[in-house]
N, C-alpha and C positions, 0 to 999 in steps of 0.2 A: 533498558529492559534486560532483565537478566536472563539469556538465551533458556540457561538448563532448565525454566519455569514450563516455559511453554513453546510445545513444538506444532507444528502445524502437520495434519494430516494429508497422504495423499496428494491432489494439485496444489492446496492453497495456500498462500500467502501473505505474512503479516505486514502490514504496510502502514508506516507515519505518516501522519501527513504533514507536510513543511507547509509553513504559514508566507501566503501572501503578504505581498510589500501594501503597508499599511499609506505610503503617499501616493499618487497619479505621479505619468510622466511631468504634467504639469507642475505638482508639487501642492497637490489636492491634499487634504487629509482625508482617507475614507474611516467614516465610524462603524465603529464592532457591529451594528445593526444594519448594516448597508452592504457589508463584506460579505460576499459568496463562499463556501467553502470550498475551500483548492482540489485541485485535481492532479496537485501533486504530490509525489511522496517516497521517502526511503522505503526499501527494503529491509526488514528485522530479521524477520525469519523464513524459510520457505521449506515445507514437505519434499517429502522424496518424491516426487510423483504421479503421475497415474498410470494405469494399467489398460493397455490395447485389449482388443477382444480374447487372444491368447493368453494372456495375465501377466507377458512381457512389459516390465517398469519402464514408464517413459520419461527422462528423469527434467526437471523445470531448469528452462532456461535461465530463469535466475540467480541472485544469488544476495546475500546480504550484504548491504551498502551502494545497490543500486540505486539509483533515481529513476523515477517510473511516472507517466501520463496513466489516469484510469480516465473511468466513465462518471460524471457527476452524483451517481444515483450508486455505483459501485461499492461491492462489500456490505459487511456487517459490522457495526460499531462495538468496540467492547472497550472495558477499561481494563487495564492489570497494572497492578504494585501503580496506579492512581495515573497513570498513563492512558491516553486516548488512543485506539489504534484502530486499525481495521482490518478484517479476514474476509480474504474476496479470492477468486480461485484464478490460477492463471492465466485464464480466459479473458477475466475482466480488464485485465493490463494490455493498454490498447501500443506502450512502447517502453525502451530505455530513453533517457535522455544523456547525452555524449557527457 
């Protein structure tokens, strides 16, 4: 994605989602219609922040090229330049992962 397109406002966050492994431990094949959507995903872009009661900028813990756990139901889907992505607010990001 190309950063200078689109910025995110304020807390929110633009997030890929990385695709689930398509075998089971076992060496199952799951099909396209069976697969859940992941709960996981890179970090693209993220806002400067938000603003405390005083209007003091709180700036987001993350950063682009993070790895992140959200919520199943988290964000707003959009597409841009034909990419799947989603804008969900810092809140929704329930972690990093190492």
């Amino acid at each position: 994605m190309a950063k200078s397109k689109f910025r995110p406002l304020h807390d929110r966050v633009v997030v890929k989602r990385i695709d689930a492994e398509e075998k089971t431990k076992g060496g199952i094949i799951i099909p396209d219609t069976a697969k859940e959507k992941p709960s996981q995903g890179e970090v693209v872009a993220v806002g400067p922040g938000g603003r405390d009661e005083t209007g003091k900028l709180i700036p987001i813990d993350l950063k682009a090229g993070d790895r992140v756990l959200f919520g199943k139901w988290s964000g707003t889907e959009v597409k841009i330049d034909n990419e799947e992505l989603l804008i969900m607010k810092e809140s929704d990001i329930m972690g990093v992962l190492a």
